[in-house]
N, C-alpha and C positions, 0 to 999 in steps of 0.2 A: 500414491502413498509411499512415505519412506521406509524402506526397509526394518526398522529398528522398529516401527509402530504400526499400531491398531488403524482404522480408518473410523475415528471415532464417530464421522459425519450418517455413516449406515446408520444409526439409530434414530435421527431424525427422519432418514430417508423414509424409515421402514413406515411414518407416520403419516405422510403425503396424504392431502386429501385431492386427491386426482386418482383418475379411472387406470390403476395398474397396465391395463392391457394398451394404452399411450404412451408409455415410457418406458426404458431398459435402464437399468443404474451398471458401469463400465469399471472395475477397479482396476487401477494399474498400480503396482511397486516397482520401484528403483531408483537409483539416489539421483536420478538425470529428471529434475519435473517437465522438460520440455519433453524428453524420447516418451517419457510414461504417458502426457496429454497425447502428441501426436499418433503415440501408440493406440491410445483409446480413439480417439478419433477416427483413424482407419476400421476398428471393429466395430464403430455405430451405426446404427441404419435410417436413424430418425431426420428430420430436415432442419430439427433444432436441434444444436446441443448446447448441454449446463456443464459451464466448468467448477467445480468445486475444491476449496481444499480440505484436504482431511482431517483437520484439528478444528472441527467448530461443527454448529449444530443449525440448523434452517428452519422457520415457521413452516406449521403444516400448509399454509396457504399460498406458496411458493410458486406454484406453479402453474394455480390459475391465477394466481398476481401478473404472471409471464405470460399466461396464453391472454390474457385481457390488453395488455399493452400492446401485442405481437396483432391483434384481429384491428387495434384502436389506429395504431402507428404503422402501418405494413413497410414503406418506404426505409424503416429501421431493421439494419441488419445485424448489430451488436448491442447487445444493455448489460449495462450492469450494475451496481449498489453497490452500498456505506458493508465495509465489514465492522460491525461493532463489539464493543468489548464486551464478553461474557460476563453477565449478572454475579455467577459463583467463579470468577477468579479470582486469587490469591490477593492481596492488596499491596506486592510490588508491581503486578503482571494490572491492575487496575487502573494503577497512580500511574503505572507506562504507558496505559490505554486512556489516560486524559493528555498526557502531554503531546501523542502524536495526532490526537485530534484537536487541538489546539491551533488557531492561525499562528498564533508565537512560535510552537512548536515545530510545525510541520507546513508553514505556509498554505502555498492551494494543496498540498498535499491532504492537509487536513479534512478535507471532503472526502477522500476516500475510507474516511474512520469513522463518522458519521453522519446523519442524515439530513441530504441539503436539498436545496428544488430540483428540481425537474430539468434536465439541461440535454439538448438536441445537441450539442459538439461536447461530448464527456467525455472524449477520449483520453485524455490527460488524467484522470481521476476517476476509470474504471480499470478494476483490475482482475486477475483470473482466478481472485479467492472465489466469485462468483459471478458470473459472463455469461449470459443466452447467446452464443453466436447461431448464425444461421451459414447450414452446411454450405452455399456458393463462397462464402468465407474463404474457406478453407482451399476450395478448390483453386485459390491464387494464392495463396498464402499459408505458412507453418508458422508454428515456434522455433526459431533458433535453439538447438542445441547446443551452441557453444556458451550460452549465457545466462549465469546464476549466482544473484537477484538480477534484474531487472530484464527476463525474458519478452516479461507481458508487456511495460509502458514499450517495450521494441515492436512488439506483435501489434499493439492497438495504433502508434505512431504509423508503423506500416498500412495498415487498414486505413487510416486517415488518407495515406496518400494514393492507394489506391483506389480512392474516391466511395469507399463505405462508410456509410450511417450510421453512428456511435452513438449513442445515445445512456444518460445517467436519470437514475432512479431513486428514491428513498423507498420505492416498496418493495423493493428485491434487494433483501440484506442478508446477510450470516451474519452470526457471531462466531467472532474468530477467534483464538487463543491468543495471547501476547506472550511475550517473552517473561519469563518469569524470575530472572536473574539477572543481575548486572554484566554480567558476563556475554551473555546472549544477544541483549538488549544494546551492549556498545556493539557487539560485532555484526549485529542485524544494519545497524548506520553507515560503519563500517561501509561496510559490501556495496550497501543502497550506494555510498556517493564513489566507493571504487569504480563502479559499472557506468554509471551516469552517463558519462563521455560514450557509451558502446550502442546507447539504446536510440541514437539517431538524433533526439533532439535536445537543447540543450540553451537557455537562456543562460543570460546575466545572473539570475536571483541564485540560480546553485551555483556561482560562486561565491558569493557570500561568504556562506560556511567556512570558507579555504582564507579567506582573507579575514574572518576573524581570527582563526589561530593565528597565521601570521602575523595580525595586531599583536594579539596577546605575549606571542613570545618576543616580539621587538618591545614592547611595553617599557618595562624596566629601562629598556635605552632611552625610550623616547620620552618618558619621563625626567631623566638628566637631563634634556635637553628644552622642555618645558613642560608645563603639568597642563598646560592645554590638553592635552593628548590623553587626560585622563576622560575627559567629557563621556566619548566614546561608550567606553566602561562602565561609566556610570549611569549612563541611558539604557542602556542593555541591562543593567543591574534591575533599575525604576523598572525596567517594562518589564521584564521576569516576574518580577514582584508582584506588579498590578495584572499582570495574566496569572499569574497561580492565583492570586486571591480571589480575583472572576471566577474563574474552574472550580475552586473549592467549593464558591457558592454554590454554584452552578450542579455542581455534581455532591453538594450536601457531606463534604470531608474537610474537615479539618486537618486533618494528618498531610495534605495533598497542602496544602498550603505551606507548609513547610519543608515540605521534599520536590514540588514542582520546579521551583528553581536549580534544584540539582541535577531533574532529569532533562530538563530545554538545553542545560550546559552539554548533557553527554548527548545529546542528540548533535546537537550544532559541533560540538567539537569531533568527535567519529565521525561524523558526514563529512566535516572538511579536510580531516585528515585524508580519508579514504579519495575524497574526489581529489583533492593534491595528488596521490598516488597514483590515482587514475592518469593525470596530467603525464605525471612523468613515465608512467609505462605506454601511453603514446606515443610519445615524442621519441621515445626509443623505439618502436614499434617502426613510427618513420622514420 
């Protein structure tokens, strides 16, 4: 939990429909989430543990959701699920919570925002808002303390190669809080593609991002030199459009159909900037 706030999550916990005397709820505060997990981890006793974060709330059926998969699949030593966006958020923190669960938006990220099949290799698109790890986990493995966002896709990449079973769920979900301001929301992208380069692994598609800005700010030139060059822009314009108008349907807003387009810009543009930045504190790094 961060220092500055409540662990709004205890109030769902207090709900659980599971036999109290099988589980211990672990609070940690302080502004390091890897030192506060690893922290709790060492004071657990159980052989499973839930990771949780603190700004969202979990069905009461959570946990025999988890013991049913955990008896069904034993071979699986991590799971995890969709965090979705809270019914009663704000309708910037909503309209944020359709664009990152959007493929336009978020690519395969997009699974981690909402509820997809059932997948035995999720290690890419489970993450520590909520994670059943099973304690021999741990005994090879922590969270990196030096890195914040992108602890967990390090922690779960890690886990991958150390030859544990990862596994993704749609029955094991939070509702997670979104960023509720534009401010927050560009620095949350931000961060997300500064880190990117740090969490180990590392495709073609997140760069992307970095080479759309780059387009965009050459634009203007490459425009002088022909309007070919406009294509680009204008396909990204068309798909924006035709994925916010999907979404809206989809999610029954209108108002989202007119703002979607604005927030796939600030997602794609923050992420690329940040991973460019990433790039070059690398490179000086070596």
């Amino acid at each position: 939990v961060a220092p500055y706030r409540n662990a709004e999550i205890l109030k769902s916990l207090e709900n659980i429909d599971y036999d109290k005397k099988y589980y211990e709820i672990i609070v940690e505060k302080g502004t390091n989430v890897s030192i506060n997990r690893n922290r709790g981890i060492d004071k657990s006793k159980g052989e499973i543990i839930l990771l949780l974060d603190d700004d969202g709330y979990v069905n009461k059926d959570l946990l025999r959701n988890a013991d049913k998969f955990f008896n069904k699949y034993k071979e699986i030593s991590i799971v995890g699920g969709p965090q979705l966006t809270p019914r009663n958020d704000k309708w910037f923190a909503r309209i944020s919570g359709y664009a990152i669960s959007s493929s336009f938006g978020t690519q395969n990220m997009s699974k981690r925002y909402k509820k997809g099949k059932l997948d035995f290799d999720g290690w890419n698109i489970t993450t520590s808002a909520i994670c059943f790890v099973k304690r021999h986990v741990f005994d090879k493995i922590r969270f990196n303390s030096e890195l914040f966002p992108g602890e967990d896709p390090e922690f779960f990449y890690r886990a991958k190669q150390k030859g544990f079973k990862i596994a993704y769920t749609p029955n094991l979900f939070i509702y997670h809080k979104r960023r509720d301001n534009l401010k927050g929301f560009l620095k949350q992208f931000y961060l997300y593609g500064k880190m990117r380069l740090k969490t180990g692994y590392v495709d073609l598609l997140f760069f992307m991002p970095t080479l759309f800005v780059l387009y965009l700010i050459s634009l203007p030139l490459l425009v002088l030199i022909s309007r070919i060059f406009l294509i680009p822009f204008l396909i990204y314009i068309v798909s924006s459009i035709a994925f916010s108008f999907y979404e809206s349907i989809k999610n029954k807003s209108l108002i989202s159909f007119i703002l979607l387009p604005f927030f796939y810009a600030c997602i794609h543009i923050s992420y690329g900037i940040g991973f460019f930045v990433g790039i070059i504190n690398k490179l000086i790094d070596n």
